[in-house]
C-alpha positions as CSV (number, residue, x, y, z in Angstrom):
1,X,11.8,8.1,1.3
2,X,15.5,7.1,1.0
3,X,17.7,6.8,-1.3
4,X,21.1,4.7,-1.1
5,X,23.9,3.2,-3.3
6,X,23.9,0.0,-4.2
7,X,27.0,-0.7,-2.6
8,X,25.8,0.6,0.5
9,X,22.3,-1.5,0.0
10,X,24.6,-4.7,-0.5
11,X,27.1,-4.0,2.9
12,X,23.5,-3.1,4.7
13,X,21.0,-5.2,3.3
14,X,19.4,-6.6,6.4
15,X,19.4,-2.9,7.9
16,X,17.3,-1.6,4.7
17,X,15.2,-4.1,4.4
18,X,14.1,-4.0,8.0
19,X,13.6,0.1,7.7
20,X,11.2,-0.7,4.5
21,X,9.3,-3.4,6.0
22,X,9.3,-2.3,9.8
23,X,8.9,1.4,9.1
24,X,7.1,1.4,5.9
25,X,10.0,3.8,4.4
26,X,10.1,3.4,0.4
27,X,13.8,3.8,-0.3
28,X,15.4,4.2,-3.8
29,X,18.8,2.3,-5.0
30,X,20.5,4.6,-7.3
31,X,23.1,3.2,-9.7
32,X,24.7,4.1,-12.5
33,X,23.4,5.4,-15.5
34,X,20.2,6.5,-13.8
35,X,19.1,2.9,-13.6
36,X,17.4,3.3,-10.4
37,X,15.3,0.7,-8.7
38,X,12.6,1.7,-6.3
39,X,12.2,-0.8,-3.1
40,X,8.5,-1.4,-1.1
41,X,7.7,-3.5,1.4
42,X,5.0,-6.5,0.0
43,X,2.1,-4.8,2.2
44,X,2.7,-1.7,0.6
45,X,3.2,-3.3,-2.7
46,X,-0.3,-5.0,-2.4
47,X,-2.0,-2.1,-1.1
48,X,-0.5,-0.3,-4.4
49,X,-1.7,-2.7,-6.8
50,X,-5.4,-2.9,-4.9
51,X,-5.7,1.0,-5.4
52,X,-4.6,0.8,-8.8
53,X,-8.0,-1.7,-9.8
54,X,-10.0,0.1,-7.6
55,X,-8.7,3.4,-9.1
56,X,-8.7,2.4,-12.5
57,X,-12.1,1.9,-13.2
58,X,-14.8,4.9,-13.4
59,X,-17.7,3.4,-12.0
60,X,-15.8,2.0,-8.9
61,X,-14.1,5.3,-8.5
62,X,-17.4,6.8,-9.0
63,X,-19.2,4.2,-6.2
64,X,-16.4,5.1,-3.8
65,X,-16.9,8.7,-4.2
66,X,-20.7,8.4,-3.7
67,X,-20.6,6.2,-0.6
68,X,-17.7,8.9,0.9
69,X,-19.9,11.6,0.5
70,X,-23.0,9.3,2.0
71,X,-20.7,8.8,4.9
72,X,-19.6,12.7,5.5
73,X,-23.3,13.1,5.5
74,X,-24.1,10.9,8.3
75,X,-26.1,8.9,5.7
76,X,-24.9,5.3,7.3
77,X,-27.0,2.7,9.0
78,X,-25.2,0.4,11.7
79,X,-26.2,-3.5,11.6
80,X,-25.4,-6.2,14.4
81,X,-23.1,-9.2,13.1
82,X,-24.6,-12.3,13.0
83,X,-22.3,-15.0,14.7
84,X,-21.8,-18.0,12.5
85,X,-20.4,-21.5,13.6
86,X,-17.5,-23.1,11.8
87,X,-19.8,-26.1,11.1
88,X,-22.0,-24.4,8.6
């Protein structure tokens, strides 16, 4: 994570936003009065909100946890893909 000034975000901005996007760094732009704002790339921003819904509910936290514990346990079956044509 990085933190910078807004200032220094404004004279840099292409810079910063290439080191959040390219790099996946979250950075932090501090200003005054503790009115910070927190900057993320949109990938990591979706991947965020995706683990919140998944997260957020019991039974799919639940389900996720069973079929992790099913996979540490070598209980998984492998299936061949079925190729499917535009047209259908």
């Amino acid at each position: 994570m990085i933190a910078v000034n807004y200032t220094n975000l404004r004279d840099n901005m292409k810079t910063y936003m290439d080191r959040v996007t390219d790099d996946y760094e979250t950075m932090i732009i501090t200003r005054k009065n503790n009115k910070n704002v927190v900057m993320i790339s949109e990938e990591a921003y979706n991947n965020l909100l995706e683990n919140i819904h998944v997260m957020g509910s019991r039974a799919n936290y639940a389900w996720l946890m069973e079929s992790k514990q099913q996979l540490e346990n070598g209980l998984l079956t492998a299936h061949e893909l079925i190729q499917v044509d535009a047209d259908e």
